[in-house]
C-alpha positions, 0 to 999 in steps of 0.5 A: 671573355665569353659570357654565360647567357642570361637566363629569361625571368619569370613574369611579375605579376605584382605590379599589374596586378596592383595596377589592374586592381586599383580603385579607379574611382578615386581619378578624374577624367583627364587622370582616367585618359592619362592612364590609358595613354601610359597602358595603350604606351605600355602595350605597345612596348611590350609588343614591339619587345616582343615582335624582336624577340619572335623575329630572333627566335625565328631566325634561329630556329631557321638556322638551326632548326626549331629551338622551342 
């Protein structure tokens, strides 16, 4: 059965933007670098997402000329 394809959904920016305006004064130092060690984690999930989805458009648009 063919499948229609999945639309991409646009950016939430809800969750960062709690996270990015958060009273950071209320942790101690060893939650301030828990913080950081999930954000740097979190980066870099989102770049290696992101690094799959260049690669396939890439791959695309090389089989079938420039798609975006």
């Amino acid at each position: 059965m063919f499948e229609e394809p999945v639309e991409p959904r646009a950016f939430n920016r809800g969750a960062l933007n709690e996270t990015t305006h958060e009273d950071l004064e209320v942790y101690g130092v060893s939650e301030l670098e828990e913080r950081i060690e999930a954000l740097q984690a979190e980066i870099a999930r989102t770049r290696a997402f992101l690094d799959k989805k260049r690669a396939g458009r890439d791959a695309a648009n090389a089989l079938f000329g420039r798609l975006d």
